[in-house]
MARBA-3410 file (N, C-alpha, C, O; in Angstrom, 1 decimal):
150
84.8,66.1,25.0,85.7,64.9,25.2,87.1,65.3,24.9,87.3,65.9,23.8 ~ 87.9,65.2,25.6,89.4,65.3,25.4,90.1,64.6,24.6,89.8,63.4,24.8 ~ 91.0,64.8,23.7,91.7,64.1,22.6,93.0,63.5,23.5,93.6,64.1,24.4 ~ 93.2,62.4,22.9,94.8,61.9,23.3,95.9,62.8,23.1,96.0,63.5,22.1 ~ 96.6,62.7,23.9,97.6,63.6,23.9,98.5,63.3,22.3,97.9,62.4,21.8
99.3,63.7,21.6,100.1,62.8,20.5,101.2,62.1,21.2,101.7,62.5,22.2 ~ 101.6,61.1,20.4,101.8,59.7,20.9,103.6,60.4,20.9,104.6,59.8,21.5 ~ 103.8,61.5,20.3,105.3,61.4,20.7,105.4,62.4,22.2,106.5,62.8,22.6 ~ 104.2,62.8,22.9,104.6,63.2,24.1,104.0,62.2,25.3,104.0,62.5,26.5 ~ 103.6,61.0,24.8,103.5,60.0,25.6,104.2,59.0,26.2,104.0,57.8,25.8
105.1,59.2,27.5,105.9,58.9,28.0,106.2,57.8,27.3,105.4,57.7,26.3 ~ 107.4,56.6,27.3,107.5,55.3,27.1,106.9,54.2,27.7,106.6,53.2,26.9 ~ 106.6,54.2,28.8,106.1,53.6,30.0,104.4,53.4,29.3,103.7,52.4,28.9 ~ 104.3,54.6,29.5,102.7,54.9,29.4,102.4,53.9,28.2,101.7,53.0,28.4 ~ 102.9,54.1,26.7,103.0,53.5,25.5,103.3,52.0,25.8,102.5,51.2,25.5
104.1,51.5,26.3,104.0,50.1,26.5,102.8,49.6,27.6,102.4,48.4,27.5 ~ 102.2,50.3,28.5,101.2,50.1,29.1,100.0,49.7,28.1,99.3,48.6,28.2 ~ 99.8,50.4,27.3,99.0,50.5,26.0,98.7,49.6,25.2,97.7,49.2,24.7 ~ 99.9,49.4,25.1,100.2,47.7,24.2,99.9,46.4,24.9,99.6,45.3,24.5 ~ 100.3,47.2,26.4,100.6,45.3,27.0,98.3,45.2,27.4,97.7,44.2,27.6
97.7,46.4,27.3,96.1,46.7,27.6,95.8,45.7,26.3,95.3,44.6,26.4 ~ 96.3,46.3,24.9,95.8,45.7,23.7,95.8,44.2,23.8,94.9,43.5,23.8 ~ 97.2,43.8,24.1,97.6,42.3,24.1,96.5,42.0,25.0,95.7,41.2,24.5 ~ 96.3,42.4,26.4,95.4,41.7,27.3,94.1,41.8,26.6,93.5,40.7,26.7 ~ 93.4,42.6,26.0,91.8,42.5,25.4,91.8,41.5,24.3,90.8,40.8,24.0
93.3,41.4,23.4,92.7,39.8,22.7,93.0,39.2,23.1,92.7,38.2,22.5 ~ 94.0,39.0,24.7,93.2,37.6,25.3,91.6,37.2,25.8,91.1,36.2,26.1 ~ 91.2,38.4,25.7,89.4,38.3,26.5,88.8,38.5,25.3,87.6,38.7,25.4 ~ 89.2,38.5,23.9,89.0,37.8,22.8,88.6,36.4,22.2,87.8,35.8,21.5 ~ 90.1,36.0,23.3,90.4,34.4,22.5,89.6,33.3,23.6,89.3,32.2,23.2
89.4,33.8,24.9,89.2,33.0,25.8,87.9,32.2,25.2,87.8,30.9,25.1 ~ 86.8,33.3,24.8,85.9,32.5,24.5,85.2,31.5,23.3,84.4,30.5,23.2 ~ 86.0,32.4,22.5,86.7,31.8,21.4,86.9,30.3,21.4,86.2,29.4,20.9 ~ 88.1,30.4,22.0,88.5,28.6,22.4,87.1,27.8,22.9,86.6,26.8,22.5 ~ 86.8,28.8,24.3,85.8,27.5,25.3,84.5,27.3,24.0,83.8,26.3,24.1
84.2,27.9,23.2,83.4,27.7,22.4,83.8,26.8,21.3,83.0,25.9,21.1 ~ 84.9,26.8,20.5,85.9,25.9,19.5,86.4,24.6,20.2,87.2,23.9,19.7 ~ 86.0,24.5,21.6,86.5,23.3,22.5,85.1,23.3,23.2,85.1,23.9,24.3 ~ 83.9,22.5,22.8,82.8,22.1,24.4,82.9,21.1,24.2,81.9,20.7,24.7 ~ 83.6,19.9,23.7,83.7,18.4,24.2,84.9,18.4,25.0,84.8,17.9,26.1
86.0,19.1,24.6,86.6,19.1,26.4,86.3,20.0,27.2,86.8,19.7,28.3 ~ 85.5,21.4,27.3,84.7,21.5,28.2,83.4,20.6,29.0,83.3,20.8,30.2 ~ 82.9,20.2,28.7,81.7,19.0,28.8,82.9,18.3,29.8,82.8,18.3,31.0 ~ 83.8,17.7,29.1,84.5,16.8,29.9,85.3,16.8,31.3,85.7,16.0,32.0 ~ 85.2,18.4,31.2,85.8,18.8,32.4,84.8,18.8,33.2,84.9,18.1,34.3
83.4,19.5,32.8,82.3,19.4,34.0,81.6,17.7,34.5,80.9,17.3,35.4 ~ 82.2,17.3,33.5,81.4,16.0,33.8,82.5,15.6,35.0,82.1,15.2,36.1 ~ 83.7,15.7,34.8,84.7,15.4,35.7,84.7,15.9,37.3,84.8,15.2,38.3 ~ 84.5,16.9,37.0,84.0,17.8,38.7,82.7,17.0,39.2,82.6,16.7,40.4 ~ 81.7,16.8,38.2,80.3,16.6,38.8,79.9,15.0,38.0,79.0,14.8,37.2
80.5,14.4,38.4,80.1,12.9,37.8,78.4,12.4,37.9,77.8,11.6,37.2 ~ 77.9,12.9,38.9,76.3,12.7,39.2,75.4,13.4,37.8,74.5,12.9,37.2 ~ 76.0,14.4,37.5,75.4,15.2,36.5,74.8,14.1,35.2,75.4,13.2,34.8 ~ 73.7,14.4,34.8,73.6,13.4,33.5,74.0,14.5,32.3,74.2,15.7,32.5 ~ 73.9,13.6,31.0,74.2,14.3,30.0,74.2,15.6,29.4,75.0,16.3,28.9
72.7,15.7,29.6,71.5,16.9,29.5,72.4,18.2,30.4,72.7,19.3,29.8 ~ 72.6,18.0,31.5,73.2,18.8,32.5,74.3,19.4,32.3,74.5,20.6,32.2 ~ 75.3,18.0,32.1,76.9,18.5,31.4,76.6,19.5,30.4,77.2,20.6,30.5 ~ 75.9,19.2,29.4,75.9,20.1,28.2,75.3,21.6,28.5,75.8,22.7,28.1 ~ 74.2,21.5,29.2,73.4,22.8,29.8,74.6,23.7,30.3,74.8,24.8,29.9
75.5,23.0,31.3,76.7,23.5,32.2,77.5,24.2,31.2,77.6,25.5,31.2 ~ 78.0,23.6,30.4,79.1,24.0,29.2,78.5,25.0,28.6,79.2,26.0,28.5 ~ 76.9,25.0,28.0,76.2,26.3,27.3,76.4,27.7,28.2,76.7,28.9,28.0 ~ 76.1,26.8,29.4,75.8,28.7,30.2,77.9,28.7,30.4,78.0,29.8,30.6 ~ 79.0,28.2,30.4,80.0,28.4,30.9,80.4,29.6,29.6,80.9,30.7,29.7
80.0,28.9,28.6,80.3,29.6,27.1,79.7,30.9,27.3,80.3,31.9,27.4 ~ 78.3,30.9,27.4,77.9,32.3,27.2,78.0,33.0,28.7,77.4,34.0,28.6 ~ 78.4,32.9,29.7,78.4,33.8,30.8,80.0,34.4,30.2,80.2,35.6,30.1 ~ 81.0,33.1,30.0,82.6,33.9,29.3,82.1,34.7,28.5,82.3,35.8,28.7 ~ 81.4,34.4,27.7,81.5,35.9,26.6,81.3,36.9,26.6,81.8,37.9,26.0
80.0,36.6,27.5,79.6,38.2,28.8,80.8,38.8,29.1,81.0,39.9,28.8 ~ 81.9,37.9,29.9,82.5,38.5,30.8,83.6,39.0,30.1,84.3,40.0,30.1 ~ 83.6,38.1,29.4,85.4,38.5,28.5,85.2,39.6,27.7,86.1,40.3,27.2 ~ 83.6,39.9,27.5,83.6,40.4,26.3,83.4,42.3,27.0,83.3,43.3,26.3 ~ 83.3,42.1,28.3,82.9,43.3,29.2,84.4,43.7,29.8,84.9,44.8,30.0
84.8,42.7,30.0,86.2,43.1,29.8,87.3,43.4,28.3,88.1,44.4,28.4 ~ 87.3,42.9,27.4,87.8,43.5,26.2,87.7,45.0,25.8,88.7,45.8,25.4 ~ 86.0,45.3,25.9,85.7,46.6,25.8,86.4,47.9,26.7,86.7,49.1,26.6 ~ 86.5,46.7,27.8,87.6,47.9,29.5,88.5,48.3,28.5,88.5,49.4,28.0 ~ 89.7,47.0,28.1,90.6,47.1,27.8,90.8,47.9,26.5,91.9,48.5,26.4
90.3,48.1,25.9,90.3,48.9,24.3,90.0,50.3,24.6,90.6,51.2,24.0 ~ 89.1,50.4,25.6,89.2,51.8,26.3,89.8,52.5,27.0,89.7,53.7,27.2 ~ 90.5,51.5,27.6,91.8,52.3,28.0,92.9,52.1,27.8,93.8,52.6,28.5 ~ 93.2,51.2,26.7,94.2,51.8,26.0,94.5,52.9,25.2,95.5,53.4,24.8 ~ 93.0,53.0,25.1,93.1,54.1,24.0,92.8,55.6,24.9,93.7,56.4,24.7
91.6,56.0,26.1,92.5,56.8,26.9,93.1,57.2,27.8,92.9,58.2,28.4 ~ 94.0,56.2,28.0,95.1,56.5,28.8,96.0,57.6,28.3,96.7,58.3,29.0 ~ 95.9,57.8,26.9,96.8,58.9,26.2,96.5,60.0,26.8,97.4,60.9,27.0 ~ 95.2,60.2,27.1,94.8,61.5,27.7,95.7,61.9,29.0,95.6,63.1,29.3 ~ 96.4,61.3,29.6,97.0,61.5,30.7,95.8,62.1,32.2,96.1,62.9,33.1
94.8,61.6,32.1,93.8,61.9,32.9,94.3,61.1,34.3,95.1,60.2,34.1 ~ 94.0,61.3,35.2,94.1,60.1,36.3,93.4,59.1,36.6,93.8,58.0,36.9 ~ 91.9,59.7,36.4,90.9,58.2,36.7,91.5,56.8,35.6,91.5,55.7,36.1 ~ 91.7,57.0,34.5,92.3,56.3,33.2,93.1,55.3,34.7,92.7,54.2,35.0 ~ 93.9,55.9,35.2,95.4,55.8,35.2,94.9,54.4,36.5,95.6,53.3,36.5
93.8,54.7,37.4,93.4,54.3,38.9,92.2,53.6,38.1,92.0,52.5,38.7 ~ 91.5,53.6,37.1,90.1,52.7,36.4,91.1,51.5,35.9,90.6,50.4,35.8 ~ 92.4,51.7,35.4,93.2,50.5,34.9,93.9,49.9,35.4,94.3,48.8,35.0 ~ 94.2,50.6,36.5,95.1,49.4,38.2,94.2,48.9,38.3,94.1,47.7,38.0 ~ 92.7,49.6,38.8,91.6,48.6,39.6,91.5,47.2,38.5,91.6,46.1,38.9
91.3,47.7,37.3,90.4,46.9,37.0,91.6,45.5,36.5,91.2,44.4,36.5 ~ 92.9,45.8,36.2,93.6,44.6,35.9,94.1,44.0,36.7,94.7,43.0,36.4 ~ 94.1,44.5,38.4,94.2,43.4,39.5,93.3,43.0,39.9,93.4,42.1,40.7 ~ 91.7,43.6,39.6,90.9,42.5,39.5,91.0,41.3,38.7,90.9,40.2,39.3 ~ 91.3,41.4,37.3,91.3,40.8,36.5,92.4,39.1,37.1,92.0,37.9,37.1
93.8,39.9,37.6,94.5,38.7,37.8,93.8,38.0,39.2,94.0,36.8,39.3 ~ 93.0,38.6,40.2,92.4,37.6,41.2,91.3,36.9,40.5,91.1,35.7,40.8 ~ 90.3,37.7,39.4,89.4,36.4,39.1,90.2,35.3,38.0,89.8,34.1,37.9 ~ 91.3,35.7,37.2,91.9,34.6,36.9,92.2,33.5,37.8,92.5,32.4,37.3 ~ 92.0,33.5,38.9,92.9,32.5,40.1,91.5,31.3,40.3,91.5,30.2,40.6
90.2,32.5,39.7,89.2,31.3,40.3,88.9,30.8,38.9,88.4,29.6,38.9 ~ 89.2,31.3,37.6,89.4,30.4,36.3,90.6,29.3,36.2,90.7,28.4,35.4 ~ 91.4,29.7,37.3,92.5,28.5,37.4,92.5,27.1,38.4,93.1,26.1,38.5 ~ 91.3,27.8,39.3,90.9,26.5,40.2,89.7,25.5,39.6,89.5,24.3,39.9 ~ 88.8,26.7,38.4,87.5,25.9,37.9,88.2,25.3,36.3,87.3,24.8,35.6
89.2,25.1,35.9,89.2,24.7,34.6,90.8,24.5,34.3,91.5,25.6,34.4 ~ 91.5,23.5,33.9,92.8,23.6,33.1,92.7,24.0,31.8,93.7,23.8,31.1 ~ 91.7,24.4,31.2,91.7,24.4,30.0,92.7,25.9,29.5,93.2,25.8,28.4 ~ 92.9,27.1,30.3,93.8,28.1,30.5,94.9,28.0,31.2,95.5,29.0,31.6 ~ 95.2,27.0,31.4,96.8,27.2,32.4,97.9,27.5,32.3,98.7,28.0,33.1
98.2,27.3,30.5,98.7,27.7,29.6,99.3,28.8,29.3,100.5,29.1,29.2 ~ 97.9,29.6,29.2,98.1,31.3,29.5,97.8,32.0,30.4,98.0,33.2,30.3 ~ 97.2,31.5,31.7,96.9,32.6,32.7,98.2,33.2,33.6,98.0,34.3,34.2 ~ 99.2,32.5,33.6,100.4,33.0,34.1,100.7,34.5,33.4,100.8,35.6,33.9 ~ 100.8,34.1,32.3,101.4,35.1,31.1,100.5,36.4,31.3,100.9,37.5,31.8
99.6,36.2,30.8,98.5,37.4,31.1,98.4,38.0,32.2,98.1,39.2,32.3 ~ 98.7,37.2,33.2,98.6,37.8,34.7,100.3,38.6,35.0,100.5,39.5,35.8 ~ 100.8,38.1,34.4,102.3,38.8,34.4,102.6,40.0,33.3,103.5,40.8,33.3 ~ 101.5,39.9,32.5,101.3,41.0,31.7,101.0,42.1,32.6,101.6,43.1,32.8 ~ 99.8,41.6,33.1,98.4,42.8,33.9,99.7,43.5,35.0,100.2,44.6,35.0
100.0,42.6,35.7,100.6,43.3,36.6,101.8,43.9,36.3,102.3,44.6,37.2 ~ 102.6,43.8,35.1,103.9,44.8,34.4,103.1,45.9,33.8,103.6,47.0,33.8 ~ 101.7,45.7,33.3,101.3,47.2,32.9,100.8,48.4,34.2,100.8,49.6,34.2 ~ 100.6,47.6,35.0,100.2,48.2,36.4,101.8,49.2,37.3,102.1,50.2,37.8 ~ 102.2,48.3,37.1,103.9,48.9,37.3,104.0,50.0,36.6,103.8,51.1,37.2
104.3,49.8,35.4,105.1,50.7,34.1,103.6,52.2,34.6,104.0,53.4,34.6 ~ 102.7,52.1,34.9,101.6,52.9,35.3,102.0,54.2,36.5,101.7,55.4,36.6 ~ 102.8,53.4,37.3,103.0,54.0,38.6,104.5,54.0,39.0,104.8,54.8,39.9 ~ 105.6,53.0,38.2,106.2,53.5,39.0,107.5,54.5,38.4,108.2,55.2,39.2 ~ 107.7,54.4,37.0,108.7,55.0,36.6,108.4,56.4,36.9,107.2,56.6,37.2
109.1,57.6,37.0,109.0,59.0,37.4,108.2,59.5,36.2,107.3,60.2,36.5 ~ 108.4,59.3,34.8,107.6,59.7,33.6,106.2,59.6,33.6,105.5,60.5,33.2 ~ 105.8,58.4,34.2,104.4,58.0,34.2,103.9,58.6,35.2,102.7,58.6,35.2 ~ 104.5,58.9,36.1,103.8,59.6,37.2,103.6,61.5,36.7,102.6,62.2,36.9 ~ 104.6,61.7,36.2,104.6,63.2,36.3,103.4,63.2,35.1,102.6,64.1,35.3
103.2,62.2,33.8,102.7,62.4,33.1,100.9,62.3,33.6,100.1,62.9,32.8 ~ 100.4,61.6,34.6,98.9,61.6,35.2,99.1,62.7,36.2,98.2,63.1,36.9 ~ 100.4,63.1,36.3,99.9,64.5,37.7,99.8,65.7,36.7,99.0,66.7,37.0 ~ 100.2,65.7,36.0,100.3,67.1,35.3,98.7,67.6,34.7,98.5,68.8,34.4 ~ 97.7,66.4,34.4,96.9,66.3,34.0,95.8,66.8,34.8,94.6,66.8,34.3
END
């Protein structure tokens, strides 16, 4: 396994990429966090979508909404901590495994923004995160020379 490069030959670019990866995994931290510390206004959102639903159902809905987020958020957090941490390596898959995976991330945000206001708050932010770390990734000359050289 290859060690990170040390952090003082780690472009600038690359190092705030890193940070803005950290910031993004505790939001797939907090997400579920909240929808869990909040199922009576979750409940109320599903009941709102699906008014036919009886009680039993709403709540069933909200159980599985909670634990499928935690699955997801929590499969994503893991992405994120792992490549923040090797990205230092200056490898390339790092560099193309962390574009894919945080513009995935801002298109399935779009369908957490159509199924729930309960993030509206922050999905702008986060999504404006993902895609400045995706930048800072590819386009300054440092960050490029620094995954080609690798």
């Amino acid at each position: 396994m290859e060690s990170p490069t040390p952090a003082s030959r780690i472009p600038a670019p690359i190092q705030s990429a890193r940070g803005l990866l950290v910031a993004v995994a505790i939001s797939h931290l907090v997400v579920p966090a909240v929808m869990a510390a909040k199922p009576d206004a979750l409940r109320a959102q599903i009941a709102a979508r699906h008014p036919g639903f009886p009680a039993a159902e709403v709540a069933r809905s909200a159980d599985i909404a909670v634990a499928s987020g935690a699955v997801f958020h929590g499969v994503l957090l893991v992405l994120c901590a792992l490549l923040a941490w090797k990205l230092a390596t200056g490898r390339p898959w790092t560099r193309r495994l962390a574009t894919v995976s945080q513009l995935l991330s801002v298109v399935f945000s779009a369908v957490s923004w159509s199924t729930s206001p309960m993030f509206h708050a922050v999905i702008p932010a986060v999504g404006a995160a993902q895609i400045l770390l995706v930048a800072l990734l590819w386009a300054p000359r440092t960050a490029r020379d620094f995954f080609a050289g690798r």
